[in-house]
C-alpha positions as a printed NumPy array, in Angstrom:
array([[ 62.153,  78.297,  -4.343],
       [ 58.434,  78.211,  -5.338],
       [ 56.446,  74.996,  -5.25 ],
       [ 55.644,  75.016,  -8.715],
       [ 59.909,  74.726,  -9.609],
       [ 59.879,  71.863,  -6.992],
       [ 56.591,  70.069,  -8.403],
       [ 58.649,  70.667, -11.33 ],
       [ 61.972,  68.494, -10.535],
       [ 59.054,  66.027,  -9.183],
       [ 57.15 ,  65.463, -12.47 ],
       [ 59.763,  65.214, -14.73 ],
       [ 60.565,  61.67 , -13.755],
       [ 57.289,  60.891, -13.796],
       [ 57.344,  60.975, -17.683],
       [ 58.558,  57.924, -17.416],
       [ 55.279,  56.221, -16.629],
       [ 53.728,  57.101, -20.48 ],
       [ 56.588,  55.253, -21.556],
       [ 55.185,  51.901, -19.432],
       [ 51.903,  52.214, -20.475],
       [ 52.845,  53.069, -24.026],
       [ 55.097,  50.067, -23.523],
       [ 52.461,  47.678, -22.048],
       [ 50.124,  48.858, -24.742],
       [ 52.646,  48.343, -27.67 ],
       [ 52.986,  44.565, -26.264],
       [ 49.465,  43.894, -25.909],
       [ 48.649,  45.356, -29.746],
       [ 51.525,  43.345, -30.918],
       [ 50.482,  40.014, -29.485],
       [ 46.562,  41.107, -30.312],
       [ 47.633,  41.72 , -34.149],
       [ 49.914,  38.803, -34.261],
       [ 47.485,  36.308, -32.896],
       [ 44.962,  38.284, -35.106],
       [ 47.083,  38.232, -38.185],
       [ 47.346,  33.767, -37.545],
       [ 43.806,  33.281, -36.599],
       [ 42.503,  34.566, -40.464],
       [ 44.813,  32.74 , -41.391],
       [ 43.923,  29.532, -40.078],
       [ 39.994,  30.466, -40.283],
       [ 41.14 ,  31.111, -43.955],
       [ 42.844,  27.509, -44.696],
       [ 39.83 ,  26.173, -43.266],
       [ 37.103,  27.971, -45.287],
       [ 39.32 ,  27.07 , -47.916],
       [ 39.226,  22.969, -46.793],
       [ 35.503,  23.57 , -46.623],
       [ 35.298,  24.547, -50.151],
       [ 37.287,  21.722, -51.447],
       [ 35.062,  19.004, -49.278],
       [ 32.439,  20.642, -50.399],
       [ 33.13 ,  20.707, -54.058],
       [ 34.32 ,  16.746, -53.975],
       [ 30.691,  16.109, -52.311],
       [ 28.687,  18.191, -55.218],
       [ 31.139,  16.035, -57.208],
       [ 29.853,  12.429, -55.513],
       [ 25.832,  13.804, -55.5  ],
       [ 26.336,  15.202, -59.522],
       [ 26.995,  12.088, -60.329],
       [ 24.823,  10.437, -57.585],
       [ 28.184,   8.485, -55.933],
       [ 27.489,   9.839, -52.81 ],
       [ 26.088,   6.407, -51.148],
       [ 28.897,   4.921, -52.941],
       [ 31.345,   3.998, -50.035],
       [ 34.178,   3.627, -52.501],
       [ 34.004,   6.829, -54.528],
       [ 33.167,   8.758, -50.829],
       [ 36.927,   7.159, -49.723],
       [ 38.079,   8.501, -53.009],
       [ 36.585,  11.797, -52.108],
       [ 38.199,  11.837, -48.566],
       [ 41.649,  10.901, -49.74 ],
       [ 41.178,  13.628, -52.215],
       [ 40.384,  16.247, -49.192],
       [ 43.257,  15.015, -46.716],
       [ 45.527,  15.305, -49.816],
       [ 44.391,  19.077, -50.108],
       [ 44.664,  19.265, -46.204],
       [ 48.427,  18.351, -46.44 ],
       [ 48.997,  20.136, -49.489],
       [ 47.96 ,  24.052, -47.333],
       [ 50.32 ,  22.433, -44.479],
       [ 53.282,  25.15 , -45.02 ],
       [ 55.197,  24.437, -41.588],
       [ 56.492,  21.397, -39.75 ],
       [ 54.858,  22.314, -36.745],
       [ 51.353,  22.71 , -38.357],
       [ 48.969,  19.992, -38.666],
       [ 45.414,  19.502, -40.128],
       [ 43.717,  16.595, -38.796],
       [ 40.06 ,  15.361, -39.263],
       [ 37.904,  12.966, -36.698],
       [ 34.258,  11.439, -37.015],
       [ 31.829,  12.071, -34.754],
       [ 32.998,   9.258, -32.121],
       [ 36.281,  10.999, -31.836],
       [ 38.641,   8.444, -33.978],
       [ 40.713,   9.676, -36.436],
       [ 40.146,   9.961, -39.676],
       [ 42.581,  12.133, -41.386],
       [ 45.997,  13.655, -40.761],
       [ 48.473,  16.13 , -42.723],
       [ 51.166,  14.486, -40.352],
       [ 51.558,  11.609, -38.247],
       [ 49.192,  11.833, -35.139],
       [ 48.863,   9.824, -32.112],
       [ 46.229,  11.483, -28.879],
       [ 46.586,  10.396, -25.636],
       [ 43.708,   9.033, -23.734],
       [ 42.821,  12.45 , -22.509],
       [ 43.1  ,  14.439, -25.746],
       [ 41.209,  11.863, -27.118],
       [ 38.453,  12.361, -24.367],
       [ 38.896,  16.447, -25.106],
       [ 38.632,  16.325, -28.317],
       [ 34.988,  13.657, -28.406],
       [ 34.217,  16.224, -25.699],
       [ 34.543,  19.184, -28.372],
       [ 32.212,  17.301, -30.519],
       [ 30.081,  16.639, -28.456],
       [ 29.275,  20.044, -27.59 ],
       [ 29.86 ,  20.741, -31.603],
       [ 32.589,  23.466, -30.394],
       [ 33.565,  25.284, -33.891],
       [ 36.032,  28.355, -34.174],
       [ 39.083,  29.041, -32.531],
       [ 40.012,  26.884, -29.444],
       [ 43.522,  26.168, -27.75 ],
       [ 43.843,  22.213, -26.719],
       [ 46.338,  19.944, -26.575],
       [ 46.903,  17.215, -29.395],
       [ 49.884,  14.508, -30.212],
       [ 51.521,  15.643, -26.602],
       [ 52.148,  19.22 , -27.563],
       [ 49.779,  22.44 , -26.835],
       [ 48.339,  24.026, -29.887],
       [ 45.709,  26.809, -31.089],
       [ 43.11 ,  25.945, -33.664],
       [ 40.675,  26.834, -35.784],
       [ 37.528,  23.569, -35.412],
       [ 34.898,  23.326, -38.099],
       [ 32.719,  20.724, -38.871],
       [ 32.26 ,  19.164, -42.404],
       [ 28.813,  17.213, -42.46 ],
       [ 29.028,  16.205, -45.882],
       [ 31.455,  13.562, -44.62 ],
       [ 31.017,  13.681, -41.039],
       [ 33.952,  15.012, -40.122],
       [ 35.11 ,  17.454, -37.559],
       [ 38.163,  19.196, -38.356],
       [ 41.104,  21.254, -36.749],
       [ 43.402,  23.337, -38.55 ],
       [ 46.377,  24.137, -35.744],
       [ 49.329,  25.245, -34.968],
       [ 51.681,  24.409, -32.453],
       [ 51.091,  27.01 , -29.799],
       [ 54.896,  27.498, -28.712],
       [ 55.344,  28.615, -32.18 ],
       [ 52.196,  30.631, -32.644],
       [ 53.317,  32.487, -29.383],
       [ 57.304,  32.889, -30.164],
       [ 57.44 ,  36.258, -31.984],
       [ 54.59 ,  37.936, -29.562],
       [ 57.083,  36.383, -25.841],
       [ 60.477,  38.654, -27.423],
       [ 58.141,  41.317, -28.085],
       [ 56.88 ,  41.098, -24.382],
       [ 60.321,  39.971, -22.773],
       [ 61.718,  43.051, -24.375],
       [ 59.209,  45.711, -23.296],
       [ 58.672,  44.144, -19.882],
       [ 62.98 ,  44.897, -19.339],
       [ 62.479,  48.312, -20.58 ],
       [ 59.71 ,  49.175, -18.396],
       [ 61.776,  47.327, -15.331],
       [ 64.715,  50.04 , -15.736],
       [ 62.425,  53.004, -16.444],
       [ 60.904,  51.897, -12.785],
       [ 63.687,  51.596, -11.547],
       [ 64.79 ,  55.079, -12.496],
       [ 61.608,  56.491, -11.749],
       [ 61.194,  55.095,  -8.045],
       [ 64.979,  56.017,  -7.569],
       [ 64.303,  60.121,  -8.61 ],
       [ 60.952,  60.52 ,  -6.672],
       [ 62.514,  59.436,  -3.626],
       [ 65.103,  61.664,  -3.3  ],
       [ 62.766,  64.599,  -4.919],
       [ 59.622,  63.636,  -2.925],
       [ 61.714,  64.004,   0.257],
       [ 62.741,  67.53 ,  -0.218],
       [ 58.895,  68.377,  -1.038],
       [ 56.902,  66.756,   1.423],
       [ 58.726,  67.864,   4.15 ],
       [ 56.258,  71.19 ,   4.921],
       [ 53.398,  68.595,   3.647],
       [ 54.803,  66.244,   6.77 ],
       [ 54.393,  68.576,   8.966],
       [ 51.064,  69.848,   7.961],
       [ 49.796,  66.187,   7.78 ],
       [ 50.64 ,  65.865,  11.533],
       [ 49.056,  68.563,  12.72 ],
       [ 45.715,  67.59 ,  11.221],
       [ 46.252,  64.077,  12.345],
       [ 46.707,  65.343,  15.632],
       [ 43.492,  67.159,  15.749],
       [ 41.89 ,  64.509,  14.383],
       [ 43.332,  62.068,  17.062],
       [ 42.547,  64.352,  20.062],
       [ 39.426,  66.689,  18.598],
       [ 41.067,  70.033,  19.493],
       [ 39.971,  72.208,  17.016],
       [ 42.327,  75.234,  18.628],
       [ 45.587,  73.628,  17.095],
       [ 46.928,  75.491,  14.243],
       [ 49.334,  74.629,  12.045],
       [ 53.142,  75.973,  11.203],
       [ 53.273,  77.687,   7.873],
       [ 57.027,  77.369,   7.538],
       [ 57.397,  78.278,   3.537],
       [ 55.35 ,  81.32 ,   2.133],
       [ 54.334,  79.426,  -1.33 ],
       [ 51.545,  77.722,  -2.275],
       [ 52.13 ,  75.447,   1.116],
       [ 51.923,  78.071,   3.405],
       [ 48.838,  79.164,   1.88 ],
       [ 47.175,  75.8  ,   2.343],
       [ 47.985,  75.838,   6.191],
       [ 46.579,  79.18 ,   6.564],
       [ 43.655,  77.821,   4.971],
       [ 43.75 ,  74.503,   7.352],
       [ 43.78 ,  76.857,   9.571],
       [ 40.65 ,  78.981,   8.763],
       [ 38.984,  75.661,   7.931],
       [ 39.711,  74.325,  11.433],
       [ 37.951,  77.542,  13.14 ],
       [ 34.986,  77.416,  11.099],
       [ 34.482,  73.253,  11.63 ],
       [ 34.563,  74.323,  15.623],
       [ 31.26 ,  76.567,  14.718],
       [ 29.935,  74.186,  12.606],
       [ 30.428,  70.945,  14.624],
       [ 27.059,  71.076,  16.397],
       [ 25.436,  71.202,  12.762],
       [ 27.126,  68.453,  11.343],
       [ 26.281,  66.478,  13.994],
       [ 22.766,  67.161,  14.024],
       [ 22.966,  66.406,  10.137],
       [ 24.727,  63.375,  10.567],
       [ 21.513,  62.051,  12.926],
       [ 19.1  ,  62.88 ,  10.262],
       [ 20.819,  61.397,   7.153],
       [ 21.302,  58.389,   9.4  ],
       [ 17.523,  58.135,  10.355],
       [ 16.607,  58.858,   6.774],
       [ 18.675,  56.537,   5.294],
       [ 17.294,  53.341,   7.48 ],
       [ 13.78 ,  53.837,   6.265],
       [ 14.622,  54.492,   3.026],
       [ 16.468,  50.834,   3.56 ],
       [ 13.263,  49.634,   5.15 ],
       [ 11.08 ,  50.835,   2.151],
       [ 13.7  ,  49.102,  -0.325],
       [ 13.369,  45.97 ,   1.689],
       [  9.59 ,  45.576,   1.764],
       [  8.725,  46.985,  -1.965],
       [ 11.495,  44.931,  -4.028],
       [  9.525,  42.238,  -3.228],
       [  6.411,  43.62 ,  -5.286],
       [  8.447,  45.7  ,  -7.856],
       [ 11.904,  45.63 ,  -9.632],
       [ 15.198,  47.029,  -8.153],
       [ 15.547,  49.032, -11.235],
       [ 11.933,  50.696, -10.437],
       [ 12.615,  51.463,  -6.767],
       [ 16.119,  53.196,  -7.907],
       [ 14.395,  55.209, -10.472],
       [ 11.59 ,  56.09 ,  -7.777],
       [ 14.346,  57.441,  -5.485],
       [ 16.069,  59.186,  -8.082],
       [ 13.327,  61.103,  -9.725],
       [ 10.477,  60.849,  -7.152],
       [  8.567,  63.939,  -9.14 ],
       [  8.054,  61.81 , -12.223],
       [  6.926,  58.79 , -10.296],
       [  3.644,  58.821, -11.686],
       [  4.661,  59.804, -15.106],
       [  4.521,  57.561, -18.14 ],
       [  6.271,  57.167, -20.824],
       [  6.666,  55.618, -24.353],
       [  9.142,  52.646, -24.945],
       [  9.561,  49.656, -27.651],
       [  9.252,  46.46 , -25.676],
       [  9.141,  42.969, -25.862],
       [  5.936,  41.651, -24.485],
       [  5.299,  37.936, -23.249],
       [  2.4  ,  36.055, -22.576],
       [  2.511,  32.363, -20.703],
       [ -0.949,  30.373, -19.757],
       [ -1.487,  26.778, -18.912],
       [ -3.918,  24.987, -21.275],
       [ -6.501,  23.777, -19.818],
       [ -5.785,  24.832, -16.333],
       [ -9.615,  25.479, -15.163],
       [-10.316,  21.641, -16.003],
       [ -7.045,  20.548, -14.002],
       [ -7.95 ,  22.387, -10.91 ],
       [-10.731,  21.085, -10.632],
       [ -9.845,  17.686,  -9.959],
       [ -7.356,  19.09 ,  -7.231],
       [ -7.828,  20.587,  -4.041],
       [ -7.267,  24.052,  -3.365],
       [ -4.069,  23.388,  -1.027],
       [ -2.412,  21.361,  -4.18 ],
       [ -3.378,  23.871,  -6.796],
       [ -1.709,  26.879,  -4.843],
       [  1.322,  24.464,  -4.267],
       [  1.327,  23.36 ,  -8.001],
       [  0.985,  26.922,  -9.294],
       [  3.8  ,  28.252,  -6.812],
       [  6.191,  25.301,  -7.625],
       [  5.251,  26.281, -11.558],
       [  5.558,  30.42 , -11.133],
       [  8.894,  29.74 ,  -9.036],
       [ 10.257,  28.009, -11.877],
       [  9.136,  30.507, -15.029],
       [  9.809,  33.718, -13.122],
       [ 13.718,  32.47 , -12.352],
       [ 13.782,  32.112, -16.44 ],
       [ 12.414,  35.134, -17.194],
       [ 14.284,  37.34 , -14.979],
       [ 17.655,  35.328, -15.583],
       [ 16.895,  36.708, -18.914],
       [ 16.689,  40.445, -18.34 ],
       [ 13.134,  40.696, -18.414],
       [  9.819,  42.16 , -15.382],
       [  7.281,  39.771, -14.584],
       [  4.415,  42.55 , -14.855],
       [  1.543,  40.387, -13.025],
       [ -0.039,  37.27 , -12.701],
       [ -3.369,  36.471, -14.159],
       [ -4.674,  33.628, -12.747],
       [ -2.486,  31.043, -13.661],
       [ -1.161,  33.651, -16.526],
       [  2.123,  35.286, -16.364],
       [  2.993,  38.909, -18.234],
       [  6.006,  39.811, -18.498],
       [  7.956,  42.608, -20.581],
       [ 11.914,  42.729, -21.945],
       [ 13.283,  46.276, -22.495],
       [ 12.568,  48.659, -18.982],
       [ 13.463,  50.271, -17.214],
       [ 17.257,  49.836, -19.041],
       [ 17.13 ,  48.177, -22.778],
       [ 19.32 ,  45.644, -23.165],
       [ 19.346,  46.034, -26.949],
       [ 18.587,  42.274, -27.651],
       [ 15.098,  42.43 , -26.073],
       [ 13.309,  40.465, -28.563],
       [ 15.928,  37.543, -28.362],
       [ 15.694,  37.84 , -24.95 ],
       [ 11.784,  37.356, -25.113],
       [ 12.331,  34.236, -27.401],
       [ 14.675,  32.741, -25.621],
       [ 13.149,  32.598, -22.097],
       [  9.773,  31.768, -23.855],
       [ 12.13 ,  28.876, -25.165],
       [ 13.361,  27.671, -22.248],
       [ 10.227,  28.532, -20.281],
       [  9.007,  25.246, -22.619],
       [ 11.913,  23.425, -21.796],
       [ 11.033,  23.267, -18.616],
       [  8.055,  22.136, -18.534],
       [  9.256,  18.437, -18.902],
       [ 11.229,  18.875, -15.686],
       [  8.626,  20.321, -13.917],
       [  6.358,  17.663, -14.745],
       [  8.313,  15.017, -13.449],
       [  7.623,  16.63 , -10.466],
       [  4.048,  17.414, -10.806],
       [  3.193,  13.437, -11.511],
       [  5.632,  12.558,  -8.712],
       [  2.881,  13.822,  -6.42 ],
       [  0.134,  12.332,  -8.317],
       [ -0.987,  15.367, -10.033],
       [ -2.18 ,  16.088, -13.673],
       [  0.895,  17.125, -16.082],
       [  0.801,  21.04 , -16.864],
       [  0.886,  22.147, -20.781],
       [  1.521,  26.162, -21.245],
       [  1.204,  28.294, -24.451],
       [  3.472,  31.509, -24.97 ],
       [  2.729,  34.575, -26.991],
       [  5.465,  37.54 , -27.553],
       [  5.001,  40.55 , -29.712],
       [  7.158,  43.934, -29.771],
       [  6.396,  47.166, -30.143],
       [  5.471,  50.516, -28.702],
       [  3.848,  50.253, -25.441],
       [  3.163,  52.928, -22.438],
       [  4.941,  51.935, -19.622],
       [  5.387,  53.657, -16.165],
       [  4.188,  53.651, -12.674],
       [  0.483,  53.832, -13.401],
       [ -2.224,  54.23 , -10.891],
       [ -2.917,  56.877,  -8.043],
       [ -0.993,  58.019,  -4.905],
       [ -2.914,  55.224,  -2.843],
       [ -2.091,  52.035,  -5.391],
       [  0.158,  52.167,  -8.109],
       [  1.918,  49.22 , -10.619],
       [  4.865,  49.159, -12.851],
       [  3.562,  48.078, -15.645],
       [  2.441,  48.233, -19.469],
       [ -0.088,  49.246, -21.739],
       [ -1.556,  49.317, -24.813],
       [ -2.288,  47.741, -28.333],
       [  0.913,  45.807, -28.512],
       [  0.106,  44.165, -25.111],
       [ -3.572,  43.1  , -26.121],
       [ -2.326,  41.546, -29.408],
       [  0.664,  39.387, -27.339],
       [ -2.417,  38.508, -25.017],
       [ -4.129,  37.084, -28.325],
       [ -0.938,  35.429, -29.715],
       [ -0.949,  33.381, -26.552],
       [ -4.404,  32.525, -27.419],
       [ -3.844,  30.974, -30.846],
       [ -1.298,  28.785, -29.44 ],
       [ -3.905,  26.293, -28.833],
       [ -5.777,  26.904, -32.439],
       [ -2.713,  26.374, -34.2  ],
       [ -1.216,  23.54 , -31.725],
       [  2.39 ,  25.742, -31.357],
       [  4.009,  25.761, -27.942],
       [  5.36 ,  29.566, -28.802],
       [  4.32 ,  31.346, -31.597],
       [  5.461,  35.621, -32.053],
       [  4.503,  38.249, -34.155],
       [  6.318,  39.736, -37.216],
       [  7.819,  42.501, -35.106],
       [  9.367,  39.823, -33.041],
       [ 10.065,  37.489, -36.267],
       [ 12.378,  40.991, -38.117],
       [ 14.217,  40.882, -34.485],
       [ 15.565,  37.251, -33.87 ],
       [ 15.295,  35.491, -37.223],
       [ 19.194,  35.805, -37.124],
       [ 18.906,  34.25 , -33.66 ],
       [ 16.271,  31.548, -34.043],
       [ 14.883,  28.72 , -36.671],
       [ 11.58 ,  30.78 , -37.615],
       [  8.674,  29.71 , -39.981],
       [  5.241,  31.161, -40.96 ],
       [  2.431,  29.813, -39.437],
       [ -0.587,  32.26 , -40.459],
       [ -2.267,  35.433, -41.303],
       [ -4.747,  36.412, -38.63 ],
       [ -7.071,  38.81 , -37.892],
       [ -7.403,  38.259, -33.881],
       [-10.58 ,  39.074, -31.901],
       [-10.775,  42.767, -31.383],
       [ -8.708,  43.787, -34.185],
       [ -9.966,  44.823, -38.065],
       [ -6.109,  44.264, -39.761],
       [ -4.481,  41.238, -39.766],
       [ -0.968,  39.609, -37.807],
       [  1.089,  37.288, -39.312],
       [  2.258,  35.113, -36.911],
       [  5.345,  32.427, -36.838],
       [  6.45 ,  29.499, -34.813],
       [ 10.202,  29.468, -33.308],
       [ 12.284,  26.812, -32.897],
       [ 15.744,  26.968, -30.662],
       [ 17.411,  24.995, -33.59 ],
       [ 16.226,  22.678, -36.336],
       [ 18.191,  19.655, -38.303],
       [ 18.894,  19.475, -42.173],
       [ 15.907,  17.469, -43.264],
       [ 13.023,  19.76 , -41.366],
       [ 15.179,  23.047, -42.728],
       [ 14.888,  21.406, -46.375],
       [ 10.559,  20.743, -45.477],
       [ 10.402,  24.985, -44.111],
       [ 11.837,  25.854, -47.607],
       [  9.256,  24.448, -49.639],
       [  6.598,  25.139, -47.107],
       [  7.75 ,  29.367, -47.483],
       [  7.61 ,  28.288, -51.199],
       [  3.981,  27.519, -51.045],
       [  3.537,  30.356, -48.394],
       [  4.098,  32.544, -51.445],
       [  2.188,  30.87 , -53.525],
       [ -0.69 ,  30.463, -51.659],
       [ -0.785,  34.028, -50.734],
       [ -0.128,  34.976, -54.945],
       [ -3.367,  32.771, -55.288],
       [ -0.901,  30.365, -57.147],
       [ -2.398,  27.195, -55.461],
       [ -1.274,  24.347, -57.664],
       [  2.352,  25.336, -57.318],
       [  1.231,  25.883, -53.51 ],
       [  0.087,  22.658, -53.553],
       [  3.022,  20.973, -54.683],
       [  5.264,  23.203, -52.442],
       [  3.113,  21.511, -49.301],
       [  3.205,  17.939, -50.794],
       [  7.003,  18.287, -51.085],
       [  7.668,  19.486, -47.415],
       [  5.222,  16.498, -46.138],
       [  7.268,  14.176, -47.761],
       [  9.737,  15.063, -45.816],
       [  8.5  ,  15.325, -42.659],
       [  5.025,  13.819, -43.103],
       [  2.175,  14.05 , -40.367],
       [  3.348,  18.006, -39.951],
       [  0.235,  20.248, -39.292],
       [  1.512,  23.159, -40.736],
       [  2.224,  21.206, -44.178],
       [ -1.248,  19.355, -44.236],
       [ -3.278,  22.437, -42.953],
       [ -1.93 ,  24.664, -46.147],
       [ -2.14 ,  21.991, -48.251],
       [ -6.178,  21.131, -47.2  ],
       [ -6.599,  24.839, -48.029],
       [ -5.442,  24.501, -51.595],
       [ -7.282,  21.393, -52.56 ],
       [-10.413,  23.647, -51.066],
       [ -9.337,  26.972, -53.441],
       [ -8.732,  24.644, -56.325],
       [-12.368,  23.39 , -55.929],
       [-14.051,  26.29 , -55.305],
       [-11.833,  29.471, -55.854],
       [-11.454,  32.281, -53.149],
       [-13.397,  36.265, -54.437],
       [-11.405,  38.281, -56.047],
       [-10.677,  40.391, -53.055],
       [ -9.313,  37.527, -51.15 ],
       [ -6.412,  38.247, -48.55 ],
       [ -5.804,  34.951, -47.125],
       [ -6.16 ,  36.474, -43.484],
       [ -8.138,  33.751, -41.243],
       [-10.671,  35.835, -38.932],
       [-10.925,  34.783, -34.722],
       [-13.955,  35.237, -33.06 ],
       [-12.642,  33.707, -29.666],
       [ -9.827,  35.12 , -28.064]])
């Protein structure tokens, strides 16, 4: 009989195995649809609870009740009535809880234990919203948080997770009993099949085991069938005589891969140190094109401390090193923990670039986000720097993104990975104006279209930086902002596009509004100094509100 009528009788059982998988992956669509199917539908209820709070608030502030504690109980009842009223199960349950965890509403009677009580102020806490599984009134449930600021509220619409899970553990218990007998079956025919095959494999697999164990390259092996079988142990066979030429060679190959590969490992080890992994790999890889540049969009960040040159002064030289160390340790960490090449260090500068060698495609945020928390830290780190009697340190960051050259750029003798080019010089001067404009971080407008999705944004100015003829708009980020400064940024863009429209009185009003709110804000006063100026004395007619830098 021919090998391919036994590998025949072999495979056929194994048809069983499309069966698990198609089993496993009927299960896991079932439960992912099911659980898919109940989460929009709790999401839904809740949007829909949201509406209906929200409504009965516009209600109270219509008709200006909303300081009224009476009509806001009114307004409450009114909500947990419409919370009981989407309740459709006995196992579901929409309760409510302000923000120091007691309850305030129910659909159903509710008691927590100490420790769901402690989860759920936890959740709150961390203001933990969408779906989250947790365990309320002794039983385990899945639920869909929200919060509801018009009345303080946080809210979960759940269900009891038993039930949410019932329909999705048959479908599972079923399959998983199907696939145990198809195993079964399956293990049960390749056995006896697998034995009646291998046996002329057996015997081949000795007789290279015993060359292998003993190094005799003049053992042959039996060819006992004259199928495809007997055709591989005539070609062990040739194999083996040609390996008993060729052993010298391989050995002598062997010793040179070895020797190259330990100084390759010793060149890794020193140069990692000076440039990224990523770099070194790509070096390896395509060491033709190592001096070869090339065009990329990148994010590109600029951190200096203000004032540094003044602060070093009144230090020695031993403390400033171990200040500026301590400092570097901590930004680098942030800055590569975020995906992004420290470039170089100038002076007590840092450049650093998001997007190379390998784009994470959230490069900007990236940028924004360790320039964030690059300013974060400085509060820790100057805790430290006063413990040792030093001078606080106070940094400025500038990030723009664009199209930069970047590469391995120098000659044979000294080379950096690094960047270059108009979109560098301009973060360089975004840094600058930092101190002009008294912004910890501000970013261009390239960087602004990238992460205003991500990040609190507002405008800060049109500039025309040293060096350059046209003009950047530049804006300040925030990691998050409340409800009153959010309300101030509105009317402050409102005058923003007034000012610019040469529309100053409505400008003007736009600014007073915001400083109402949040009063003392530079950003509100400077704008609004400008219009009672342009009201006095009003701009040319070719006028394009862009401030000119002489000083970098």
């Amino acid at each position: 009989m021919r090998i391919r009528t036994r590998i025949l009788f072999t495979v056929l059982p194994l048809l069983v195995a499309p069966l698990v998988v198609s089993g496993l992956v009927s299960s896991f669509a079932a439960r992912n649809g099911i659980t898919r199917v109940t989460v929009e539908f709790l999401r839904f209820k809740t949007e829909e609870l949201r509406k209906y709070a929200r409504q009965q608030w516009s209600i109270l502030e219509e008709n200006g009740l909303e300081s009224d504690e009476y009509f806001v109980e009114v307004a409450k009842k009114a909500v947990g009535g419409f919370a009981a009223g989407t309740v459709r199960g006995q196992t579901e349950l929409v309760a409510a809880f302000d923000s120091s965890g007691v309850l305030a509403m129910s659909s159903s009677p509710l008691t927590l234990e100490p420790a769901e009580a402690s989860d759920v102020l936890a959740m709150i806490g961390a203001r933990r919203e969408g779906w989250i599984r947790l365990r309320l009134g002794g039983a385990d449930r899945v639920a869909q948080a929200a919060f509801f600021p018009e009345f303080g509220w946080y809210v979960l619409v759940s269900e009891r997770e038993d039930r949410f899970y019932a329909a999705v553990d048959e479908i599972i218990y079923r399959n998983a009993l199907i696939i145990a007998v198809s195993a079964v079956v399956s293990t049960v025919l390749l056995a006896f099949f697998s034995r009646y095959l291998s046996l002329p494999i057996r015997r081949l697999e000795r007789t290279m085991t015993t060359v292998m164990e003993t190094n005799d390259l003049g053992i042959r092996a039996e060819i006992v069938y004259s199928d495809e079988i007997g055709s591989l142990a005539a070609s062990f066979n040739g194999m083996v005589a040609a390996l008993s030429d060729a052993y010298a060679q391989i050995k002598n190959y062997a010793l040179t891969a070895a020797i190259s590969q330990r100084q390759e490992r010793k060149v890794r080890n020193i140069f990692q140190k000076y440039v990224p992994a990523d770099v070194i790999e790509q070096f390896f890889s395509r060491r033709e094109a190592h001096l070869v540049g090339d065009e990329r969009v990148l994010s590109i960040l600029f951190s200096d401390i203000v004032g540094f040159t003044g602060i070093s002064e009144s230090l020695s030289p031993s403390e400033v090193v171990d200040s500026l160390n301590h400092y570097f340790e901590r930004m680098v960490e942030i800055i590569i923990q975020r995906k992004g090449i420290v470039d170089k260090y100038i002076g007590d500068a840092i450049m650093a670039f998001f997007g190379a060698p390998v784009s994470s495609g959230r490069d900007a945020q990236n940028a924004v986000a360790a320039g964030l928390e690059m300013i974060e830290s400085m509060d820790e780190f100057n805790v430290w720097q006063t413990a040792k009697g030093r001078p606080p340190f106070r940094s400025g960051v500038g990030i723009n993104h664009g199209k930069v050259t970047i590469g391995n750029i120098g000659s044979d003798k000294k080379m950096d990975y690094t960047v270059i080019g108009d979109m560098v010089n301009i973060a360089s001067r975004i840094e600058g104006l930092t101190r002009v404009y008294e912004e910890p971080m501000l970013v261009s407008s390239q960087v602004y279209r990238e992460v205003r999705d991500s990040f609190p944004c507002f405008f800060v100015d049109k500039v025309a930086v040293k060096g350059r003829r046209s003009a950047v708009s530049v804006f300040g980020v925030r990691r998050d902002i409340d409800a009153e400064s959010e309300k101030a940024v509105r009317y402050y863009h409102a005058g923003i596009r007034h000012y610019y429209g040469r529309r100053f009185d409505d400008a003007a009003r736009c600014f007073d509004r915001a400083s109402r709110i949040r009063p003392g804000d530079p950003r509100f006063e400077r704008f609004a100094e400008r219009c009672g100026s342009f009201l006095r004395s009003p701009p040319p007619p070719g006028w394009t509100g862009i401030v000119v830098m002489n000083e970098k």
